[in-house]
C-alpha positions as CSV (number, residue, x, y, z in Angstrom):
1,X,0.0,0.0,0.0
2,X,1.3,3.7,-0.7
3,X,1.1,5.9,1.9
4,X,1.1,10.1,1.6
5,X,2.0,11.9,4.1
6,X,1.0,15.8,4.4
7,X,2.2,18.4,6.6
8,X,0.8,22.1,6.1
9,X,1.1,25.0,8.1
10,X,-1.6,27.2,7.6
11,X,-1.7,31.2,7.6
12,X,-3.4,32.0,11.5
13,X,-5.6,34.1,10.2
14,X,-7.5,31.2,8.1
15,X,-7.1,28.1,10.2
16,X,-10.7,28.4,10.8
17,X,-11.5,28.5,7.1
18,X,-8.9,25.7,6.6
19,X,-10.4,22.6,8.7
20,X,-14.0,22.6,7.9
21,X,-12.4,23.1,3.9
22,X,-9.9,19.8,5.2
23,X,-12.6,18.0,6.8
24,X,-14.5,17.6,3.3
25,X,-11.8,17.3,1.4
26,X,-11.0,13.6,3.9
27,X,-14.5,13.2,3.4
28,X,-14.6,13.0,-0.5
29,X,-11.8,10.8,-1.0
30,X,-12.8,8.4,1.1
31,X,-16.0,8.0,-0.1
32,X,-15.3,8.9,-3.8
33,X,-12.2,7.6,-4.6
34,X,-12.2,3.4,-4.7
35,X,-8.0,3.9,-4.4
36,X,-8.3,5.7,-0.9
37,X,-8.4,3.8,1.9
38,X,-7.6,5.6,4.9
39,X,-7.3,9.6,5.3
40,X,-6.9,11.0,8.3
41,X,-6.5,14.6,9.7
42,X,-4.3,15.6,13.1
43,X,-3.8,18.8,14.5
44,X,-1.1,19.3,16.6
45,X,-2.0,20.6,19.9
46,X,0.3,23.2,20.8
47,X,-0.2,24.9,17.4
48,X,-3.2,24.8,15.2
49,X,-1.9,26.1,12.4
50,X,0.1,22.8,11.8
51,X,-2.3,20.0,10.4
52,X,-0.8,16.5,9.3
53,X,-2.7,14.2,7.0
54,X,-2.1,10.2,6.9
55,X,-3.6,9.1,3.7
56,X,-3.8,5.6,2.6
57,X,-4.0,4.3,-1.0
58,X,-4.1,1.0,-2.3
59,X,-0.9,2.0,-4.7
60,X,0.8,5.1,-6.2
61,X,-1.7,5.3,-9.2
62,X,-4.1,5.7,-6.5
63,X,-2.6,8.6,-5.3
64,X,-2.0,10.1,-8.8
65,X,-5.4,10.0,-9.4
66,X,-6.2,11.6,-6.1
67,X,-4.5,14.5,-6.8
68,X,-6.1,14.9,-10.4
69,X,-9.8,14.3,-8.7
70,X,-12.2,17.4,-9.1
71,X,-12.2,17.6,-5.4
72,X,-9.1,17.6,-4.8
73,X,-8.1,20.7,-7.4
74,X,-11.6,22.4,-5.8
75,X,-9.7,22.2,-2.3
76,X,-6.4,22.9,-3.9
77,X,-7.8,26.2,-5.2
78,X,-10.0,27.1,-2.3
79,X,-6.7,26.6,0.6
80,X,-3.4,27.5,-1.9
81,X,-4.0,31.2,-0.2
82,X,-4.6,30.0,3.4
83,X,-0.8,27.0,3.5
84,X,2.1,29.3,4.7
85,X,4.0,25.4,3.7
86,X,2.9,22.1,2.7
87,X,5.3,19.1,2.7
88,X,4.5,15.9,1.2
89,X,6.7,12.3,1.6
90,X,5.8,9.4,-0.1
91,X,5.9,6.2,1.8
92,X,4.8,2.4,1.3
93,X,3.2,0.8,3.5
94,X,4.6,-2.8,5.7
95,X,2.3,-5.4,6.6
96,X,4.2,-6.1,10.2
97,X,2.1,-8.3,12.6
98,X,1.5,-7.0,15.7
């Protein structure tokens, strides 16, 4: 499995604006993209202008065609203002037992 890792720092001033924005965005790819299988949303506590995304895709392709999905360029529009910085690293997944 490929795994996508986001960190953005969002502009103060539109963090508020930002989540609910996020929130749908997690929404539509899990429920419209067959290739997503996990996205979740942190914030870290001391400083809610960093949010981290853990997003799950059954492969690269997956991902690709995540990022080329209407909703996703509808977010990407809507937030590109609001990220101070966004870093993404690519990762795959292990299947370790537990």
């Amino acid at each position: 499995m490929f795994v996508a890792i986001v960190d953005f720092e969002i502009d103060v001033a539109h963090t508020a604006d930002f989540m609910p924005a996020m929130r749908r965005q997690a929404e539509n790819s899990v429920t419209l993209e067959s290739g997503c299988l996990q996205f979740d949303v942190s914030v870290d506590p001391d400083d809610p202008t960093r949010i981290l995304l853990y997003e799950v895709f059954v492969d690269e392709s997956a991902f690709e065609a995540h990022l080329a999905s209407t909703h996703f360029n509808a977010f990407d529009r809507l937030t590109k203002a609001w990220v101070l910085e966004r870093r993404i690293t690519r990762w795959e997944r292990c299947d370790v037992p537990i």
